[in-house]
C-alpha positions as CSV (number, residue, x, y, z in Angstrom):
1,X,21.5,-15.9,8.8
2,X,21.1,-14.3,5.4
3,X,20.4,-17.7,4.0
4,X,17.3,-18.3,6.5
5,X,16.0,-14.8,5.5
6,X,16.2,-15.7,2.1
7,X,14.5,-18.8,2.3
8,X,11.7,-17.4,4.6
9,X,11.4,-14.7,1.9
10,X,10.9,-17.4,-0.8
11,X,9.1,-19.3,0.8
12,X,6.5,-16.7,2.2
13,X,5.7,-15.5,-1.7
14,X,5.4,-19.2,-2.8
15,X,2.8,-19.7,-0.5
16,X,1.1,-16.5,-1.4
17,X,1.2,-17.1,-4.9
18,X,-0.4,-20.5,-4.5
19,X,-2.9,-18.7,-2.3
20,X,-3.9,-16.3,-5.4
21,X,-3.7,-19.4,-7.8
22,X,-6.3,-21.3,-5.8
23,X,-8.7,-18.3,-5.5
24,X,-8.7,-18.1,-9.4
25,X,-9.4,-21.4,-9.7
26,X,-12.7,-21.4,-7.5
27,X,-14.0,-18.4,-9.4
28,X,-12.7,-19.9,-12.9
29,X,-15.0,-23.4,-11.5
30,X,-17.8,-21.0,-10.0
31,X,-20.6,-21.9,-7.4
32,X,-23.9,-23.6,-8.4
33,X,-26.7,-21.2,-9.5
34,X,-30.0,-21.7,-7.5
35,X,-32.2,-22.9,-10.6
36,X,-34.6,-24.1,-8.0
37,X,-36.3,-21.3,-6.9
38,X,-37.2,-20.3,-10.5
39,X,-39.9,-21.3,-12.4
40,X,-38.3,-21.8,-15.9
41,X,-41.5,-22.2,-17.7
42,X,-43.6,-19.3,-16.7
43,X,-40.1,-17.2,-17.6
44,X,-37.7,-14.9,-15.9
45,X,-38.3,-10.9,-14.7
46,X,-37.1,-8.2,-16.5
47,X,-34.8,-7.5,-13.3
48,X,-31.4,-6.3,-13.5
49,X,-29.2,-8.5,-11.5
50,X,-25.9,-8.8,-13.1
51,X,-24.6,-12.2,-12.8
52,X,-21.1,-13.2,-14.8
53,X,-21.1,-16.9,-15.7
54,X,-18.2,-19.1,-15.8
55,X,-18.3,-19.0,-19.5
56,X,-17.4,-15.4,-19.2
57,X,-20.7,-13.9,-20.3
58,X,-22.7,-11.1,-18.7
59,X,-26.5,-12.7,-17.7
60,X,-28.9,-10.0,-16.0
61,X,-30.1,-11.8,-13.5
62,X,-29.6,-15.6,-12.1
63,X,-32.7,-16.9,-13.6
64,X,-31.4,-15.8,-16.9
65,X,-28.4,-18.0,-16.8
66,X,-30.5,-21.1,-15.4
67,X,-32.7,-20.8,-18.0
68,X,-29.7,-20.4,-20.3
69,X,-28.7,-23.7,-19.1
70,X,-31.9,-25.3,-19.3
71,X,-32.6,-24.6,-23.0
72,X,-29.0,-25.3,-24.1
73,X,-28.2,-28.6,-22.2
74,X,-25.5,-26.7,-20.5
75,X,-24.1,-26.6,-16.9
76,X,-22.7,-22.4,-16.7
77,X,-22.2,-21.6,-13.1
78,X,-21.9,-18.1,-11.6
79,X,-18.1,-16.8,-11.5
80,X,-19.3,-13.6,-10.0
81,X,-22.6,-11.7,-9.3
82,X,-22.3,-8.1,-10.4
83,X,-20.4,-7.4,-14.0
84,X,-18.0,-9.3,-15.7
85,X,-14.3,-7.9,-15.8
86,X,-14.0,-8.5,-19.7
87,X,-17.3,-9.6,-20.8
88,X,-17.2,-11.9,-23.9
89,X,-20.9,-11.4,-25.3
90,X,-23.8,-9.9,-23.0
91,X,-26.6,-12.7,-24.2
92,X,-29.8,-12.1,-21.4
């Protein structure tokens, strides 16, 4: 019986721990910013609306990063909307 116990015990936090492990990977891969409803060549607002990019830097606001993308030939996505946890460089 202690044996089961055991084994229901390990194998209840593996399966948690794979749990956390796949929610870090989908923010670490982000979702897809919504570069279509800006138009990148009249420019972006001055409104602050923190979004954190997958390369770990603090945009202020989505149209911002898609622009960032545009003019760099890059493909960031957004890891989180609102503040970074350790922002690396706060470019927009």
């Amino acid at each position: 019986m202690k044996v089961a116990g055991v084994f229901l015990l390990l194998s209840l936090a593996l399966f948690f721990y794979q749990g956390n492990a796949e929610m870090d990977a989908a923010a670490f891969r982000g979702t897809e910013p919504s570069c279509e409803n800006f138009n990148l060549g009249r420019g972006c607002t001055r409104e602050f609306d923190p979004i954190c990019g997958t390369d770990n830097v603090l945009y202020s606001n989505e149209c911002l990063l898609c622009l960032h993308n545009l003019q760099r030939n890059d493909h960031v996505r957004i890891r989180n909307r609102g503040m970074c946890k350790t922002p690396r460089n706060n470019l927009a």
